[in-house]
N, C-alpha and C positions, 0 to 999 in steps of 0.2 A: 504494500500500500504506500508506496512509495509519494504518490502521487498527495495524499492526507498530508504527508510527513511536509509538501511545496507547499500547499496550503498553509500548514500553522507557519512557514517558516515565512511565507507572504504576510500574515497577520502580523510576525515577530519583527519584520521588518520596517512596519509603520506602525510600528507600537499599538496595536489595536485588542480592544480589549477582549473582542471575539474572533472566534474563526468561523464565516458564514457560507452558504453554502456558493456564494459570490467568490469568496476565497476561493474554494475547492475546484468551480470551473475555473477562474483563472490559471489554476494549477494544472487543471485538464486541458487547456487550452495548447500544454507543452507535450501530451502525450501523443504518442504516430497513432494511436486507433481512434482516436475523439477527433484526431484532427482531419483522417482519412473521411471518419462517417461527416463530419460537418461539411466538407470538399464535397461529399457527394452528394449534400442535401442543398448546396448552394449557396452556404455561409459564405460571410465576408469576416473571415478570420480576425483581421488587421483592425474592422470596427469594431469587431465584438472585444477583444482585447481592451482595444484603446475604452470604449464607452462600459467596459466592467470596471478597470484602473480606477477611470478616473470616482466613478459611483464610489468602489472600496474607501477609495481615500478622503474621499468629500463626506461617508455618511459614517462608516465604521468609527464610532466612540475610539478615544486613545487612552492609552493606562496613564494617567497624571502621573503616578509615583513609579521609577523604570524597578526596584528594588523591592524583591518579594508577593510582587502579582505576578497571577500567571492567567496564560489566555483562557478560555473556554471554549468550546463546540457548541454553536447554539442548538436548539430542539430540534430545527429543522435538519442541520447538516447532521446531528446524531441518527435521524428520522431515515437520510438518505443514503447512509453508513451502514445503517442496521439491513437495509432491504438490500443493500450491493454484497454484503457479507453472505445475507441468506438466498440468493442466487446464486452467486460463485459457489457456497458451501455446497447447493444442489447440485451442482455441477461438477462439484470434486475440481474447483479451479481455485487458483488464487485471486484476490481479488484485483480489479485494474481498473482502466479507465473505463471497458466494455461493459464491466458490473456497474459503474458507477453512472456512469451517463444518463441510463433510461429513467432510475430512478430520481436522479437530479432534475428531470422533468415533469416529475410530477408535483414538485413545487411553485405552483401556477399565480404562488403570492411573492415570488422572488424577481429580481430584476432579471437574472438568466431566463425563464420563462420571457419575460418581456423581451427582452431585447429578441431570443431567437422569434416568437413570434413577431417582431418587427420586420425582421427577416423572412417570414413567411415560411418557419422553417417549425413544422409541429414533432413533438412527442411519434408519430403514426408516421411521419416521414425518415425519423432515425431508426427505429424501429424495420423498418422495409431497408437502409442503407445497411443494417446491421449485417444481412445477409452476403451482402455484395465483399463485406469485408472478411476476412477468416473463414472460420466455422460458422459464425453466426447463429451458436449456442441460446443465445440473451434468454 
């Protein structure tokens, strides 16, 4: 789960007090399978990156005191952790960006939802790229 480990380390790096699941795709924004299925759904990588960035760092609360606070997983990215886990585990796979993705979609109150639906890019369309890429397990 290497990819969790980008995320807090994105949160650790603008001193933010949580790790959201805004984090998390940022972090998937760097792995070859999120980035292959978003290619094939017709994302525009480059804005999704830049217009999550800038969200993270404008709305993400920051730890006032850098000494002795530690971040946190909010509910939601705990919520999309737990359903990537419990598919990979069905799976007899470890978990990666292909477990985590689908479920990161179903967060339809996050700005990742918004922004790919700005993109015209649904849950039902990664899902259908899933195939195109690997096994296509999901």
């Amino acid at each position: 789960m290497d990819v969790v480990h980008e995320a807090f380390d994105i949160a650790r790096e603008h001193s933010h007090t949580d790790v959201t699941v805004e984090h998390l795709f940022l972090a998937l924004l760097d792995d070859p399978y999120t980035l292959e299925t978003l290619k094939l759904c017709g994302a525009n990588i480059r804005l999704l990156r830049k217009e999550l960035t800038d969200f993270v760092v404008s709305i993400t609360p920051e730890i006032k005191a850098a000494y002795g606070n530690t971040i946190q997983p909010t509910s939601e990215l705990q919520r999309v952790l737990r359903e990537a886990i419990d598919k990979a585990s069905r799976a007899n796979k470890s978990v990666d960006g292909k477990y985590i993705l689908i479920p990161l979609l179903d967060e339809i109150d996050s700005q990742v939802y918004q922004y790919l639906q700005q993109q015209n890019i649904s849950k039902s369309d990664v899902i259908a790229n899933t195939d195109n890429i690997g096994n296509g397990d999901v």
